[in-house]
N, C-alpha and C positions, 0 to 999 in steps of 0.2 A: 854826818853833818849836811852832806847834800839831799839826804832825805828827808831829814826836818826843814831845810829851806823849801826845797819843793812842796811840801805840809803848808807851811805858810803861806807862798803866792799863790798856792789853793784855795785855803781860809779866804785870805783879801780879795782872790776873785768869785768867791762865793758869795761874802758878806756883801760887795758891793751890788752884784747883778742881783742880790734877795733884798738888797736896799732900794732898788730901783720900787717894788712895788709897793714899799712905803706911803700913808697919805702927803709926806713931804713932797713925795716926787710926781703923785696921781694928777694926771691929767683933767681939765675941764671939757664936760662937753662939748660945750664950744670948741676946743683948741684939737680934739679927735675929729671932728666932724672936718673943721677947715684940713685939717692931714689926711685923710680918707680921699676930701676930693682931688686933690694937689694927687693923691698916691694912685687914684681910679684914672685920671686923666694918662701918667705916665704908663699902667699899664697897657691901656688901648694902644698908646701910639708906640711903645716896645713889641706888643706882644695884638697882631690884627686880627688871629683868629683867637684867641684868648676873650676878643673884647667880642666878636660876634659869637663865642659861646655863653658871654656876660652875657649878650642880650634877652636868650634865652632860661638862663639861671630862676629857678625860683627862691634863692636866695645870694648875696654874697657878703663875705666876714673879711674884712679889709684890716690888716695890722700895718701903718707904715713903718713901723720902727721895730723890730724886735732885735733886741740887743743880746745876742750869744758872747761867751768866755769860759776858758776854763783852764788850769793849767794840771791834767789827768782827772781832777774831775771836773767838774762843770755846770753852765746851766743857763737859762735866755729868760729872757719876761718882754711883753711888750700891750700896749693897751690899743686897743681896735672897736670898730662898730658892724654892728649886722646891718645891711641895710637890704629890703624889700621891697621890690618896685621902685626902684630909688629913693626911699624915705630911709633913715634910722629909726631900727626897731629896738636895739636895743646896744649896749655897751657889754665888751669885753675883754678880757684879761688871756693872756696864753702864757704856759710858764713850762718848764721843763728843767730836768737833772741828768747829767749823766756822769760816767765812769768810761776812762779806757785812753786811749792814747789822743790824746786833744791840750794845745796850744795857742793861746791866742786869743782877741777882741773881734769880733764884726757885728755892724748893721747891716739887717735887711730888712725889705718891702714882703708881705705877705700877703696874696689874695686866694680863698677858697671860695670855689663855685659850690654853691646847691644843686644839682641840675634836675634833682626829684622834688616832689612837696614832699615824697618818704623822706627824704634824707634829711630835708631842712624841719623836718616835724621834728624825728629821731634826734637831731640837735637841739633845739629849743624847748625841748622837754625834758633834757636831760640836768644831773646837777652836777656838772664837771665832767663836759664831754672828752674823753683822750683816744685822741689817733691812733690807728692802728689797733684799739680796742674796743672803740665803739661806734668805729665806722673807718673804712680805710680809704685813703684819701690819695689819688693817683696822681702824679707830676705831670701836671703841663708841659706841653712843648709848643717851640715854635718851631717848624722847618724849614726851607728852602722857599722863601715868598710869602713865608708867615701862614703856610699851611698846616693845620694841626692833624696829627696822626689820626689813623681812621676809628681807632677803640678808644681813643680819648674824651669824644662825645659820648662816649656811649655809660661812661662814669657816672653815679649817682653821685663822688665827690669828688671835683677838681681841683688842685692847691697849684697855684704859681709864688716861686722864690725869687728875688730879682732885686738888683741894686745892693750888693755886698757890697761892704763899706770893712774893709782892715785886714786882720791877718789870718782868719779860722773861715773855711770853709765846708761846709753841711748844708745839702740841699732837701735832708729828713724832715717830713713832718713828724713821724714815726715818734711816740712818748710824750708829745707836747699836750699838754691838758689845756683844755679852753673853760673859763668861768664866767659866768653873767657878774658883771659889773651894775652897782647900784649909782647910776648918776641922774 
């Protein structure tokens, strides 16, 4: 009996976070673009050397929202832009699934640097790039004064996780697939 209940708030939390990328629920460029700057501004001012390693990025892929849940198994979606020299290149989609001991809802903000033109090529040529398989992608820090660790720059790809929002915490990018969005 308690296993088929837990079956089903599975199910419901599956259905719903695979509803998210629904065209009911798909974002307007417009309305990604205005969340990217809103989400590029909090990063600078959370995270100081994060935004002087922006400066230097040859690319950055901004998600303000990506929505995780799972109850054992799981899974996030959220919709983002690539932007280039500060322009929007392009639109897209990160989605993920997993299995294993996971509870719970959260939002978070998502920013990964390019800090190569390899790395930002490697991406945008690719058809459904995923982390940790087709390029690994190293956790940001901040430290004491907003100092960033000394091998962090040195990353062809930097991800920062920030602004959790509910009950499930994962600071993995590890499995999450990124898709070009057509908007």
């Amino acid at each position: 009996m308690i296993a088929r209940g837990f079956l089903a708030c599975a199910l419901v939390m599956l259905v719903s976070i695979g509803g998210m990328a629904g065209p009911a629920l798909a974002k307007s460029a417009q309305e990604i673009n205005a969340e990217v700057d809103v989400t590029l501004k909090r990063f600078k001012k959370d995270f100081p050397a994060g935004a002087i390693l922006a400066k230097n990025a040859h690319g950055i892929l901004v998600f303000p929202s990506v929505t995780r849940g799972g109850v054992g198994i799981g899974g996030s979606y959220g919709e983002g832009a690539l932007r280039v020299r500060g322009k929007t290149v392009a639109y897209y989609s990160t989605a993920s699934a997993s299995i294993g001991v996971q509870l719970g809802v959260q939002s978070r903000s998502e920013v990964i640097l390019f800090m190569t033109a390899d790395a930002l090529e490697k991406f945008r040529n690719s058809d459904g790039w995923e982390a940790g398989v087709d390029g690994s992608v190293a956790a940001g820090q901040s430290g004491a004064a907003g100092k960033t660790g000394t091998t962090t720059g040195k990353d062809p790809i930097i991800g920062y996780v920030f602004g959790e929002e509910g009950l499930m915490f994962s600071a993995s990018f590890e499995g999450a697939k990124y898709s070009k969005l057509d908007k």
